[in-house]
N, C-alpha and C positions, 0 to 999 in steps of 0.2 A: 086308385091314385098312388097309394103306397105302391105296389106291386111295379108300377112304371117306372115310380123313382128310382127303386132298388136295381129294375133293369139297367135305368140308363147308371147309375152309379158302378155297379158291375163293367157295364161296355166301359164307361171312362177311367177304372184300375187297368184293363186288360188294355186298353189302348196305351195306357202310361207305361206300360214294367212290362209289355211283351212287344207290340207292334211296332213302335218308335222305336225303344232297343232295336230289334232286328232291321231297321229301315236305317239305321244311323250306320249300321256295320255292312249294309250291300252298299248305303253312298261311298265308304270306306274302302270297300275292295272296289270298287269302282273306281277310283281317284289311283288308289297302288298299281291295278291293270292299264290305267293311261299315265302314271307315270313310268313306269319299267321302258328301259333303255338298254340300245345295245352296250357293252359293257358292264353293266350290274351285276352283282353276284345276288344269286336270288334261291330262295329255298322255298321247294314247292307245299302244295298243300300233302302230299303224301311223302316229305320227308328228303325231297333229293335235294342237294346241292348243289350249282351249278354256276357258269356264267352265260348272259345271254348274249349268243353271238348272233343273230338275225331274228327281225321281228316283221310278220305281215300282218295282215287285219285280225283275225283272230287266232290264231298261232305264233308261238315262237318257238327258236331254235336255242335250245344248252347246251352249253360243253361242260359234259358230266366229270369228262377224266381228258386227258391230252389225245386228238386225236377223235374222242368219241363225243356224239352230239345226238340228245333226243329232241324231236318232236313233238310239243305239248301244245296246249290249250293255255291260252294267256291266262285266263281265268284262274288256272291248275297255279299260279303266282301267290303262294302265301304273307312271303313276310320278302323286302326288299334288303338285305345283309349289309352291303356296299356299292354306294352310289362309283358307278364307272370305273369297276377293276378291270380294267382292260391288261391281257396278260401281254408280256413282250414278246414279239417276234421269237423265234429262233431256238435255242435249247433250251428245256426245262427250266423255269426259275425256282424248281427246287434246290437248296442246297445239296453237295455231293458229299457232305458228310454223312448223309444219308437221316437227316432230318433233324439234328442236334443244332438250333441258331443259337442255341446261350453262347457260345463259342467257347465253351468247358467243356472238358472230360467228363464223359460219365462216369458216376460214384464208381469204386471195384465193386463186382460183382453183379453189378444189375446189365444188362444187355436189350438190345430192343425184342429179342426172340423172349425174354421171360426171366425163368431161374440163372443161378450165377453158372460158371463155367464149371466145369468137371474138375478142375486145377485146382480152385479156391480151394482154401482149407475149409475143413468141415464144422459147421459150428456146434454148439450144446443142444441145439436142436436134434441134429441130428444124432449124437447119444444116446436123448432120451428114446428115440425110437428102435434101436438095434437092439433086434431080441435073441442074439448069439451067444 
């Protein structure tokens, strides 16, 4: 009689803190795969970014980069980013400052390639290094 109890007490943790958890999280991705829409910007389960521009029964269509568009698996939908970023028609809605919106000048010396320019002066840093 013991021996049954402790079974079923066993099944009913393992049902509580493993089964339901995971049942609660496939209703979950369930609900995110029938709500993804064209327009959404959505970021898959293996990390890409994207927006979805066409959707059939079970695949949709991303546009990874301007231009380029993969073929995935609805399901492959991890996390929904933004409800209907639909991008605009026509040329890049990048900015052509080449990616700067604060609409300020970069500090002196920092650049988007990295180290400052070769012009800047040289700081104490670099002092300490020269073994001349």
């Amino acid at each position: 009689m013991g021996a049954l109890l402790l079974l079923a007490v066993t099944f009913g943790l393992m049902y509580a803190l493993l089964i339901r958890p995971q049942q609660k999280r496939v209703r979950e991705q369930q609900a995110l795969v029938r709500e993804t829409e064209v327009g959404d910007e959505v970021m898959t389960s293996s990390g890409i970014y994207g927006i979805v521009t066409e959707l059939e029964d079970d695949t949709l269509l991303v546009e990874v980069a301007e231009g380029i568009e993969m073929r995935m698996a609805r399901g492959a939908v991890a996390r929904i980013l933004t409800k209907g970023a639909v991008p605009a028609p026509g040329p890049s809605t990048a900015p052509a400052g080449g990616g700067n919106t604060t609409g300020k000048s970069p500090a002196k010396g920092t650049s988007k390639s990295g180290p400052a320019d070769e012009h800047d002066e040289p700081s104490d840093a670099d002092d300490a290094h020269d073994n001349s």
